[in-house]
VOGUFI-383357 format. One record per residue (C-alpha): residue number from 0; x, y, z negated. Coordinates in Angstrom, 1 decimal. Layout:
VOGUFI-383357
- NUM:X:Y:Z
...
end
This chain:
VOGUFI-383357
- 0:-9.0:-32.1:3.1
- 1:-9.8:-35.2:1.2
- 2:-11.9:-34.4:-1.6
- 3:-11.2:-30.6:-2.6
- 4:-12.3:-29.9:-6.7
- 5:-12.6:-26.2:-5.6
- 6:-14.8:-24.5:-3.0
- 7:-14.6:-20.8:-2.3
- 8:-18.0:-19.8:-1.0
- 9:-18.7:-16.5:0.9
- 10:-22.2:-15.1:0.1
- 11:-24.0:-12.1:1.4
- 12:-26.7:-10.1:0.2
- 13:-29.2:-12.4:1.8
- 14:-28.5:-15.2:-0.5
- 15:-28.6:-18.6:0.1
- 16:-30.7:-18.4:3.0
- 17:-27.6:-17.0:4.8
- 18:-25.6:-19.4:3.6
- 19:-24.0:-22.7:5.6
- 20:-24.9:-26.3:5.2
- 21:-21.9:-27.0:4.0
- 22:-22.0:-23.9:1.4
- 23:-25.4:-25.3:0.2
- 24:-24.3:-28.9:-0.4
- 25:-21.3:-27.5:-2.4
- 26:-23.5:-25.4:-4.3
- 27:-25.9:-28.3:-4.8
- 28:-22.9:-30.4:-6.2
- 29:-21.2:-28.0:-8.1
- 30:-20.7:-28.7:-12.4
- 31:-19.5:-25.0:-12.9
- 32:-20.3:-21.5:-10.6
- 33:-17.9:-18.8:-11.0
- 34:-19.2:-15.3:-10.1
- 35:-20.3:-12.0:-10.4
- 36:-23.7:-11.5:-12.2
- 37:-25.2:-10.3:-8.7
- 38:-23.7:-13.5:-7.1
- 39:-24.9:-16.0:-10.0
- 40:-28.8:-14.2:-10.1
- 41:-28.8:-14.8:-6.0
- 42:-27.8:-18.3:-6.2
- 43:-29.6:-18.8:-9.5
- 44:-26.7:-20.4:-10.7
- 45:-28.2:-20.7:-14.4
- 46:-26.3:-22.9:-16.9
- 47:-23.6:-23.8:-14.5
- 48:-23.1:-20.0:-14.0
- 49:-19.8:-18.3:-15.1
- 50:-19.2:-14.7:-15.4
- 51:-16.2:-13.7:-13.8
- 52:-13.9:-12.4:-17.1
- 53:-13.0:-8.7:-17.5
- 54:-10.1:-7.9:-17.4
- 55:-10.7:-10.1:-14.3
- 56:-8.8:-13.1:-14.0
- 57:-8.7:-16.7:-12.1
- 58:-7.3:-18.3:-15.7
- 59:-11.2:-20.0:-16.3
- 60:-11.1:-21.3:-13.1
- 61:-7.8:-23.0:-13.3
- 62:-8.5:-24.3:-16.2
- 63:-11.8:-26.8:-14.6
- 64:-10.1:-28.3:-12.4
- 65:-11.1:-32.0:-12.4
- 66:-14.7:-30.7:-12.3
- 67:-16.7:-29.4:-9.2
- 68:-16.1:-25.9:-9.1
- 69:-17.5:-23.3:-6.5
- 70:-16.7:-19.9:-6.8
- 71:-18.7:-17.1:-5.2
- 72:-17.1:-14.5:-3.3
- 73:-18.3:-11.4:-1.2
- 74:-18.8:-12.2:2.4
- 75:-15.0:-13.3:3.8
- 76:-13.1:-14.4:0.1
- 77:-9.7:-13.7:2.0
- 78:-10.7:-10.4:3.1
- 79:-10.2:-7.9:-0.1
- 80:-11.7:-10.6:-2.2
- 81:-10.4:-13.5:-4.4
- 82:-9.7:-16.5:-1.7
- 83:-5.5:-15.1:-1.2
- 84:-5.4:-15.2:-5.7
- 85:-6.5:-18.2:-5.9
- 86:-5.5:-20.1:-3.3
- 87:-1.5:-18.9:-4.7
- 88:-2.1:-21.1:-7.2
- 89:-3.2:-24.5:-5.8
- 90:-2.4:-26.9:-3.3
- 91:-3.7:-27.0:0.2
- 92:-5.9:-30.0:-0.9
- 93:-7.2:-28.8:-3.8
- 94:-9.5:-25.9:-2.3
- 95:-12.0:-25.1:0.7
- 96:-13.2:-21.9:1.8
- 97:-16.8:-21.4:3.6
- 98:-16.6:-17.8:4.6
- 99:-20.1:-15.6:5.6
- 100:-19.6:-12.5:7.9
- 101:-17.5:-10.0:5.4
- 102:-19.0:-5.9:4.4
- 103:-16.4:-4.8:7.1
- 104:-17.8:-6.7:9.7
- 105:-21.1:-6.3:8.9
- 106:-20.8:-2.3:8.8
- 107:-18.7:-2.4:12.3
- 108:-21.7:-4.0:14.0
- 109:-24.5:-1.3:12.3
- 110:-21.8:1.4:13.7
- 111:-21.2:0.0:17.1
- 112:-17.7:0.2:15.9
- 113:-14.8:-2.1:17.2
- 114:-13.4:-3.4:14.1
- 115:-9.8:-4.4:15.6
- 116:-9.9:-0.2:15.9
- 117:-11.1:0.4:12.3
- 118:-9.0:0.8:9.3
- 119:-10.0:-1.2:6.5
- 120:-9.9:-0.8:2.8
- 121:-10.8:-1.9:-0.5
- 122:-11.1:0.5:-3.1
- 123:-12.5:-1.0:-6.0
- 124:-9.4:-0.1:-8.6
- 125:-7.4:1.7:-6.0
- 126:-6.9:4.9:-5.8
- 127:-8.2:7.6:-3.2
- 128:-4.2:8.7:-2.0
- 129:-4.0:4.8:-0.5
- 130:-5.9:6.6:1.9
- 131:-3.2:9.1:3.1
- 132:-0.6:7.4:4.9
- 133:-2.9:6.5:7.6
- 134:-6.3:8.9:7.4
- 135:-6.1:11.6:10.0
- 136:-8.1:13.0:12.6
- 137:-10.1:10.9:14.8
- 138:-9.5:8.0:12.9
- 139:-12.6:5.9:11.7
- 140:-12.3:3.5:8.8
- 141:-13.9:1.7:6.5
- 142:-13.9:1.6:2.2
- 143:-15.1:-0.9:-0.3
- 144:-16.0:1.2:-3.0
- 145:-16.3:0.2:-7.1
- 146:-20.2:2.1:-6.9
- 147:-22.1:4.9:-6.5
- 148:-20.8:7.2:-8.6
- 149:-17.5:6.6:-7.0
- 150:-18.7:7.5:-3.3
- 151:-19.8:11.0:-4.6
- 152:-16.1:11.2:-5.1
- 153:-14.5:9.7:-2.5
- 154:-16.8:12.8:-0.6
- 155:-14.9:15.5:-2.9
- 156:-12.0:13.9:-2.9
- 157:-11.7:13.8:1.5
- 158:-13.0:17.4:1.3
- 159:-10.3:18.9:-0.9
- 160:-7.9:17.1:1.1
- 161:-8.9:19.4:4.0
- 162:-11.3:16.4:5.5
- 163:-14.4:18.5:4.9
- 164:-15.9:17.9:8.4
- 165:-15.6:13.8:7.9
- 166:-18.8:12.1:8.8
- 167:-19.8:9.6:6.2
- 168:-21.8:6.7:7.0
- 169:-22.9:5.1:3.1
- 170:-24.2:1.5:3.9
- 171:-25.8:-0.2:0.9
- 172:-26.5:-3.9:-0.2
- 173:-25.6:-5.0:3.8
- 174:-27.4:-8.5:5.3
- 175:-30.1:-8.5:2.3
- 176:-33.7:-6.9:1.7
- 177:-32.1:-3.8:0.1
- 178:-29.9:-2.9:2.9
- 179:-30.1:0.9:3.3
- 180:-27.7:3.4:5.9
- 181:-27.3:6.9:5.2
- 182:-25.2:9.6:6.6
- 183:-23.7:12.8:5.2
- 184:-20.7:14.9:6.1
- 185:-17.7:15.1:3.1
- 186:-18.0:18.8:2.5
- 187:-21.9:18.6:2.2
- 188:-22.2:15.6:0.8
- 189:-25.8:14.9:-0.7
- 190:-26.3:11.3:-1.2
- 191:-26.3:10.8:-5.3
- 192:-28.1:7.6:-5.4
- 193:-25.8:4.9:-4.1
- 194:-25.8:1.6:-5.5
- 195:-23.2:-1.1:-5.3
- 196:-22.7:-2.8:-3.2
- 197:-21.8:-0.1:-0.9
- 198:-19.4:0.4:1.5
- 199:-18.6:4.5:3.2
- 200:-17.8:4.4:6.8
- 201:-15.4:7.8:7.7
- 202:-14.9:9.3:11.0
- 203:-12.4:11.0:10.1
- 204:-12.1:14.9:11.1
- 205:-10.9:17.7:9.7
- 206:-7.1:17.9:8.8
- 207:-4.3:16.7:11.0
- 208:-3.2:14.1:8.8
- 209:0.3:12.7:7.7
- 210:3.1:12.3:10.5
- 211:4.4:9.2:11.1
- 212:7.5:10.2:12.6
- 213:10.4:10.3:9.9
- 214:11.5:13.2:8.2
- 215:8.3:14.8:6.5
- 216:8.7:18.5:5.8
- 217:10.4:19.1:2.5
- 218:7.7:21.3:0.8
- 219:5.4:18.2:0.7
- 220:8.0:16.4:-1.9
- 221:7.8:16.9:-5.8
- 222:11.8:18.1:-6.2
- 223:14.3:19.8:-8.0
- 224:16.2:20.5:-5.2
- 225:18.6:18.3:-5.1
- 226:17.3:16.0:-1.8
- 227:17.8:14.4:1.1
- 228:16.4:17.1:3.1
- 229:14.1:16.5:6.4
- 230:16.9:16.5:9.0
- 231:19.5:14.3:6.9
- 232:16.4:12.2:5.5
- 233:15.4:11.1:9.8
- 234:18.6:10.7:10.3
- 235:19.2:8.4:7.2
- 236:15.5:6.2:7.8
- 237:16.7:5.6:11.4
- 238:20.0:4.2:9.7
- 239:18.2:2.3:7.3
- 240:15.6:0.9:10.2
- 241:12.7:-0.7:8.0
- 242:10.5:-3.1:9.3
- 243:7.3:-5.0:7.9
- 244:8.0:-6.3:4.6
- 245:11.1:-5.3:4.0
- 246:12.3:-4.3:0.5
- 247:14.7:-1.1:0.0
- 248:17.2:-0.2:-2.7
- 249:17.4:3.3:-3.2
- 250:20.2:3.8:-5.6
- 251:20.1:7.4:-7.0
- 252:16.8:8.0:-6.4
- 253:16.6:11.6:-6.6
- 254:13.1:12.5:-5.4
- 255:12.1:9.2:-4.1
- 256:11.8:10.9:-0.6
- 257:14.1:8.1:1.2
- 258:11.9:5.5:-0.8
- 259:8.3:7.2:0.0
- 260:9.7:7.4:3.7
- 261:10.8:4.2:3.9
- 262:7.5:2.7:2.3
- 263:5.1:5.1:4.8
- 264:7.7:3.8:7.6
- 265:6.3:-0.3:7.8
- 266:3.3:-2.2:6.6
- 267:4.2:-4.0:3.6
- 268:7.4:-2.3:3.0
- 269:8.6:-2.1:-0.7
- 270:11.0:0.0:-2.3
- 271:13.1:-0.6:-5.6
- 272:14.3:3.0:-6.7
- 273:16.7:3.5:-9.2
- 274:17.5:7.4:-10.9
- 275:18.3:7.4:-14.6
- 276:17.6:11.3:-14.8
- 277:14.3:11.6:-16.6
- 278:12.9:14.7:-14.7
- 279:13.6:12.9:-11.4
- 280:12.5:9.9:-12.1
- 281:8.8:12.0:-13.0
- 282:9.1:13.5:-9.3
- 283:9.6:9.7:-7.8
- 284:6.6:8.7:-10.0
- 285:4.8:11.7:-8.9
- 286:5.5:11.4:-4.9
- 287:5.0:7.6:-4.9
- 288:1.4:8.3:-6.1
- 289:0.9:12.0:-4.0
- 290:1.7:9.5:-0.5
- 291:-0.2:6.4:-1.8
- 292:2.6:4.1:-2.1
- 293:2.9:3.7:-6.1
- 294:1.7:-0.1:-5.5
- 295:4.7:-0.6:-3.2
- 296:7.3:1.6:-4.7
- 297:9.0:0.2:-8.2
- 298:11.0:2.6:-10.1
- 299:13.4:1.9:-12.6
- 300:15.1:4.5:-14.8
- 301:18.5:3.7:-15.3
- 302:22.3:4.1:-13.9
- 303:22.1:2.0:-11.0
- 304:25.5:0.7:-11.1
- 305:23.9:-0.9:-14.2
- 306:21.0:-3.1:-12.7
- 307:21.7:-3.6:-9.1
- 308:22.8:-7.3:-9.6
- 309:19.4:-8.3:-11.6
- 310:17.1:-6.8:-8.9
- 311:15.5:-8.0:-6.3
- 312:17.5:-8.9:-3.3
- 313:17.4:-6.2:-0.4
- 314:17.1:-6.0:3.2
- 315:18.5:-2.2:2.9
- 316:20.3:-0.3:0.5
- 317:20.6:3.4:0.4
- 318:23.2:4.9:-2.1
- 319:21.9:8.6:-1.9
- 320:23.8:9.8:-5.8
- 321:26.8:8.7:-7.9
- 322:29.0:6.6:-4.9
- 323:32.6:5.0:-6.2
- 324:34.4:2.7:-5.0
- 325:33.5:-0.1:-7.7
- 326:29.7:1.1:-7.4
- 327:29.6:0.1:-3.7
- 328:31.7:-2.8:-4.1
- 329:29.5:-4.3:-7.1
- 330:26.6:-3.5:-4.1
- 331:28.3:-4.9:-1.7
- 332:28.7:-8.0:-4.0
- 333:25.0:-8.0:-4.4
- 334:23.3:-7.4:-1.2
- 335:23.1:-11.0:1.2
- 336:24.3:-11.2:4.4
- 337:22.5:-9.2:6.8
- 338:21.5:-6.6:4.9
- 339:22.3:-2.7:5.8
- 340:23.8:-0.5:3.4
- 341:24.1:3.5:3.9
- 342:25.2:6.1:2.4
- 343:25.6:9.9:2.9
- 344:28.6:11.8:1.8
- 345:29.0:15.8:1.1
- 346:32.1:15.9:-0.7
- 347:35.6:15.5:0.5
- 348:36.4:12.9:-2.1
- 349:33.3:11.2:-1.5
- 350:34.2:11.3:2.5
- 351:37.4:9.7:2.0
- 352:36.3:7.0:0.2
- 353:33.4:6.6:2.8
- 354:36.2:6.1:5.0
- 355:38.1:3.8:3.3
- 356:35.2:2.1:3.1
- 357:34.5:2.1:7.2
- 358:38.2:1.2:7.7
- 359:37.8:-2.3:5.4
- 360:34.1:-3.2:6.5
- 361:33.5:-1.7:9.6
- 362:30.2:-0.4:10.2
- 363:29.5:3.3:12.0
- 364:30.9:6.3:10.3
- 365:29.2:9.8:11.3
- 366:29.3:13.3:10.6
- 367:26.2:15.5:11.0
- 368:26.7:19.6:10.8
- 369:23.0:21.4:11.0
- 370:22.0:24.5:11.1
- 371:19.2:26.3:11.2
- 372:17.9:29.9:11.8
- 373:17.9:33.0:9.4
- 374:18.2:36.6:9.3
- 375:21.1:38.4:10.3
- 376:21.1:41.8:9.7
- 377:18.5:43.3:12.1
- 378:18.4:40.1:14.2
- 379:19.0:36.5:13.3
- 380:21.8:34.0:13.1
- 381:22.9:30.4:12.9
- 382:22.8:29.3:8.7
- 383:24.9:26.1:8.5
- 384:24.1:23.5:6.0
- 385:26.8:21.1:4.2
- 386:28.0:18.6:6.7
- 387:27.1:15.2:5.7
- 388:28.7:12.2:6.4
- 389:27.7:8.5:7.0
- 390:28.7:5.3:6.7
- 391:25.9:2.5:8.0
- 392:27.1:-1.0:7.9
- 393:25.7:-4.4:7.7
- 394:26.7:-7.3:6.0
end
């Protein structure tokens, strides 16, 4: 890098004793510091100090460039920190990072902990239920938390999740003078005096935790009744075959199971979901947040028909309500080559034009009959559901 206007310093509780040459003689050059107060008072930034705005945004340090700018960051600034925001808005010349040893790190090496083993998370303005798709027994992670207040939460809220046993490791002001490690379990949690910054360390116990396997149990969904149910639902994810980063259109939303599935499924997954049903739409808003996936899962009330060629373009579409012939071909239309569109049938009329539609574009077209057990009489007997038909093709 030439001559960079912008330097993203990583800084730990120890100061600027802890910090690089390189960090120093940035710091030493700088017009303007950008930072939190903690950050600013343990540089001793003075004049050239700037608070970080709140609501927080990088706007104020756009707007110097030309100057000398360093901005002060937590340990690694592109670990849960502000290096990836800003860096999005400048060239590769304009910026250089000088990261210190991040909070996870630091915590993994007072644990003994591998950290290529540990989940990691920042949890500063997110909530708890990020927590679920991947918390279960056995596993050990690790949480940025906003402060004190909120680990004394993040303690109630693992216990009524049925994570009482949990051992908590609370590890405060890491790498400086203050540093202090306690430990607690979630259920008796004692520890009311944490101060920021502080991480908690979980080893996780307690409740089995989410599958992973598609096809969650039905009872676990916010619904009406009218769903994909659990059998249908593996079926149709295996169909739809999501992979990192992928975004899905689920048209006709319902309950937002195939969309919450889809987003558990692959990291960095995203979901557009579209229901125009008021009431449903509530139970996608409310399973989106129950499984942690609201910040991947965009919902849009409205007949999908409607929108589908202003949205964003999908890697798989899932038509699970309100299939015609126009409707799919106004998808098909939309959807760029390579994409996978399915779409489940339990009506005769809706069949045959499933079929039509298999005969013109090719594709797989399947029928599944299911049926499961239930009383007959004194003994028990086979209780068939709908057959469902499907039509998986891609473009």
């Amino acid at each position: 890098m030439s001559d960079p206007w912008l330097t993203i310093i990583g800084l730990g509780e120890d100061g600027p004793s802890g910090l690089s040459e390189a960090s120093r003689v940035a710091l030493n050059g700088a017009d303007i510091i950008f930072g939190g107060p903690r950050h600013l008072a343990l540089v001793d930034a003075g004049g050239r100090g700037r608070e970080w705005p709140v609501p927080f945004s990088i706007d104020p340090v756009l707007a110097e460039k030309g100057q000398k700018v360093v901005v002060l960051a937590s340990g690694d600034p592109f670990w849960h920190g502000a290096g990836g925001t800003l860096s999005a808005h400048l060239l590769p010349g304009e910026w250089i990072s000088h990261p210190a040893p991040s909070t996870f790190a630091l915590a993994a090496s007072r644990l003994g902990w591998r950290l290529e083993e540990v989940v990691c998370f920042g949890l500063h303005a997110a909530p708890f239920e990020r927590l679920i798709p991947v918390i279960a027994r056995g596993v050990r992670m690790i949480c940025l938390v906003r402060d004190g207040a909120a680990v004394s939460s993040l303690a109630e809220w693992l216990a009524a999740c049925g994570f009482g046993p949990s051992r908590l490791t609370v590890l405060e002001s890491l790498g400086g003078p203050s540093e202090r490690i306690r430990h607690s379990s979630a259920e008796g949690f004692d520890i009311t005096d944490a101060t920021y910054p502080v991480a908690v360390a979980i080893a996780a116990d307690g409740a089995a935790g989410l599958s992973r396997a598609s096809g969650l149990p039905d009872e676990l969904f916010a619904s009406d009744g009218v769903m994909t149910k659990r059998p249908v639902r593996a079926l149709t994810l295996s169909a739809l075959a999501p992979r990192p980063g992928e975004v899905l259109w689920d048209l006709g939303a319902g309950s937002g199971s195939i969309s919450v599935e889809w987003c558990l499924a692959a990291p960095g997954a995203t979901a557009q979901a579209i229901e125009s049903r008021a009431d449903r739409a509530a139970n996608v808003r409310a399973n989106a947040a129950s499984f942690g996936v609201a910040h991947r899962l965009t919902l849009t009330e409205a007949d999908w028909s409607a929108v589908v060629a202003d949205m964003p373009k999908p890697d798989a579409v899932f038509i699970g309500g309100g299939a015609s012939l126009a409707g799919i071909e106004s998808v098909w239309a939309a959807i760029p080559a390579g994409a996978r569109l399915v779409i489940n049938a339990v009506t005769i009329e809706s069949e045959a034009l499933l079929a039509r539609c298999y005969t013109e574009k090719g594709g797989d077209l399947m029928r599944f009959e299911i049926a499961g057990a239930g009383p007959l009489g004194r003994m028990r007997g086979w209780e068939p559901a709908r057959p469902v038909v499907q039509w998986s093709v891609i473009k």
